[in-house]
C-alpha positions, 0 to 999 in steps of 0.5 A: 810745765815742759815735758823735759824738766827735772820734775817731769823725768823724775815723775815719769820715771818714780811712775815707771818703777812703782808699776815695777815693784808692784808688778813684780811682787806679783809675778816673783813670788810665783816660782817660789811656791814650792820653796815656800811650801817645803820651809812653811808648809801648806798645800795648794791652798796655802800657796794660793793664800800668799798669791791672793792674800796680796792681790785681793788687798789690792784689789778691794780698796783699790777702789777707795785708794783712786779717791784718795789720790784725787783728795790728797794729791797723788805724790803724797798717798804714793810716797805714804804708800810706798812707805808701807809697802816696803815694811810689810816686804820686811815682814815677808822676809822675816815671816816664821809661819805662813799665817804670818807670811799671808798677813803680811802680804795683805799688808803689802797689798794694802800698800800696793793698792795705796800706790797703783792709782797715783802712778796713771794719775800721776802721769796724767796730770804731768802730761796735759797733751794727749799724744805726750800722755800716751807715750808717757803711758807706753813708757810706764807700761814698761814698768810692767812688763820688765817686771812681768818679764824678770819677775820669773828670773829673779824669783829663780835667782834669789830662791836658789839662795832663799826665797825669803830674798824676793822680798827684801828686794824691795827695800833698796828699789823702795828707796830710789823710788822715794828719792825720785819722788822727793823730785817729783812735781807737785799733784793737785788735791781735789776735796772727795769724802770717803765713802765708808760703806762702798768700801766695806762692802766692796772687801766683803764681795771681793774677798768673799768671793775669792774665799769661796773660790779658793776653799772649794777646791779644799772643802768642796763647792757645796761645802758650809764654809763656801756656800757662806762666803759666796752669800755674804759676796752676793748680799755685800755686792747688792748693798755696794751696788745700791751704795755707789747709785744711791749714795750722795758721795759714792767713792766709784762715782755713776758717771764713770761708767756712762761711757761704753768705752770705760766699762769695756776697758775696765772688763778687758783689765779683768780679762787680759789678767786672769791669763796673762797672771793666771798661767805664771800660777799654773805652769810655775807648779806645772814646770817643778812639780811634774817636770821636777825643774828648779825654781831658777830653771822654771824661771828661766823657762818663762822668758820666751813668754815674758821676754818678747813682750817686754821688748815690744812696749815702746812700740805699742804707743807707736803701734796704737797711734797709727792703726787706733787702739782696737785694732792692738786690743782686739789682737792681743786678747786673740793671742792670748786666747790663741796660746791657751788653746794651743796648750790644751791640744798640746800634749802633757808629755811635751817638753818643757821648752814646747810649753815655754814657746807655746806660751809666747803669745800669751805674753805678746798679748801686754804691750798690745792690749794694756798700754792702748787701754790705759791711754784709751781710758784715761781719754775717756774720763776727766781730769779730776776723776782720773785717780778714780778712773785709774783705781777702777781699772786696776781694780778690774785688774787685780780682781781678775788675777785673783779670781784666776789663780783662786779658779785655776788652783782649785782645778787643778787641786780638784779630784780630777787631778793636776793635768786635767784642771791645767786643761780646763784652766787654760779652757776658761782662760781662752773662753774669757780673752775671745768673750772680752775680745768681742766686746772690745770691736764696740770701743770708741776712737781715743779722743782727747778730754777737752771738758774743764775739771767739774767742781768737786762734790761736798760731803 
């Protein structure tokens, strides 16, 4: 297939907008917190059950998900997908209570992480050639970022209406994503058994874990509910361990992770997200409650942060092809940490538009850091693992963004007060971009995957 037929373009941009509408219902709903709270009530706790209800989901059966791409073809699990995921936005919509809002973000997260993996996939067989495969991913990243970037402004917009609207949005953007597939080329299957095991027992680490790190902020780190939910993460981690090394079908195969590359790649997922998704949380209550803005005006005071970024993607697949990828890597990660520690020196009393600018680099920091790892790991894994390899990264991902707004909400919930759980937020958020930083210097050169496809495993 030519990279310029119908087919290609369709996919191509089917792939760009479902990184879009994911994306989005990550960052929209931050400044509409406290709207939330005001109609369905809830305090810090709650607000962060309808951000990490939906990335938790997400991030758990992400894992699983990248296998069922491989086995059923990435177009058809991305169509079913995306078919669930705008259900559970109407339920969003119409949610009476926050209990009921929760569970239906779960729900979206579920179909989120049904579509994340087909999106690389998706593009990764459309796209044999590596140079045309990496300025396909510069191109999806875009998806992203214009969602990271207007996610703020629109949440703002729509709140001041309601904020019930920043999920009915995704009805009219379900439906053009839906008709670009129907014109999208056909994925190839590839047969994988479900790893029933490995999946529970990833949700039960996962949410455990994230549980635990959101009712310590309520209850206390050492109270029974926490030191629970932390022992059944670290008893359900061990068997999932034991699970993918020992398993004849594990559904994160071993030899995903032979390459130091991918395991650096994956953590730097982890670590460019508990930032780039963590501060949105932060400084989305920090900007309406201690400095009383409206929902839009909070919106509007993350564009210098969102804005620049965005606009710098199609030049990151440029940038990266000339200087290798660490180099735009390593620099990102240190911007990031570079914004963090400005905002801890700053002072509380700043205005609002010092903290917007101060939060800049922080944004510069995505279309350096995720288009150049997501083409270096897609180099570094074969063709018929691509859907995994691609469920695994984003995994990593959403795993960091959950355990940042879980850590950074029972900061700034703790007794210490609000000022003084931003600082260490921003702190450990610094710490982690410098720590993963580091690690990126021992990346790989990207290389194309010239291995032919292995065959397939039977259960």
């Amino acid at each position: 297939m030519r990279d310029g037929t119908r087919h290609t373009t369709a996919t191509l941009a089917a792939a760009v907008l479902g990184f879009f509408i994911i994306t989005l219902d990550a960052t929209i709903v931050n400044v509409a917190l406290p709207s939330i709270h005001d109609e369905l009530g809830g305090g810090i706790t709650g607000l962060q059950w309808v951000v990490d209800s939906y990335t938790l989901m997400l991030a758990a059966l992400l894992l699983s998900t990248g296998a069922l791409s491989d086995r059923y073809g990435a177009r058809g699990v991305f169509a079913g997908g995306l078919t669930s995921f705008v259900i559970a936005s109407v339920a969003c919509g119409l949610a009476p209570s926050l209990p009921v809002l929760v569970g239906a973000r779960m729900v979206q997260g579920i179909g989120a992480a049904v579509i994340m993996p087909t999106l690389l996939a998706l593009v990764r067989h459309t796209f044999p050639d590596p140079a045309a495969r990496a300025r396909a991913v510069g191109v999806w990243a875009m998806g992203g970022a214009v969602a990271a970037a207007a996610g703020p402004v629109m949440g703002g917009v729509l709140t001041q209406v309601s904020w019930r609207l920043i999920f009915w949005i995704n009805v009219p953007l379900g439906v053009v994503i839906l008709l670009l597939l129907a014109h999208a080329s056909r994925s190839p299957t590839r047969l994988t058994p479900f790893d029933w095991l490995g999946q529970t027992t990833a949700i039960l680490a996962i949410g455990g874990l994230t549980f635990a790190a959101i009712e310590a902020g309520k209850t206390g780190p050492t109270a029974p509910t926490v030191l629970g939910a932390l022992g059944i993460a670290m008893a359900a981690f061990a068997v999932f361990v034991a699970a993918q090394a020992k398993g004849r079908n594990p559904m994160v195969p071993p030899e995903l992770f032979r390459s130091a590359t991918v395991v650096i790649a994956n953590g730097i997922g982890f670590a460019f997200t508990v930032g780039f998704y963590g501060l949105p949380f932060l400084f989305s209550l920090h900007f309406q409650q201690r400095h009383g803005l409206s929902a839009l005006a909070a919106g509007l005071a993350f564009l210098p942060m969102m804005l620049p970024g965005a606009c710098l993607i199609p030049c990151s697949t440029w940038i990266a092809e000339r200087t290798g990828p660490r180099l735009p890597i390593i620099s990102g990660l240190v911007l990031s940490a570079a914004g963090s520690v400005a905002l801890v020196l700053a002072s509380g009393s700043i205005p609002v538009w010092v903290t917007a600018l101060l939060l800049v680099p922080v944004g510069l920091s995505g279309p350096l850091v995720m288009p150049a790892t997501a083409a270096l790991l897609l180099e570094h894994v074969s063709a018929d693992h691509s859907g995994t390899a691609s469920g695994v990264f984003n995994a990593s991902r959403q795993i960091g963004g959950a355990l940042a707004v879980a850590v950074f909400g029972t900061l700034i919930a703790a007794p210490a007060g609000f000022e003084h759980g931003l600082r260490v937020s921003l702190i450990l958020a610094a710490i982690v971009a410098l720590g993963t930083a580091v690690a990126a210097t021992h990346l790989a050169s990207a290389r194309p995957d010239t291995s032919p496809a292995r065959p397939p495993r039977r259960p």
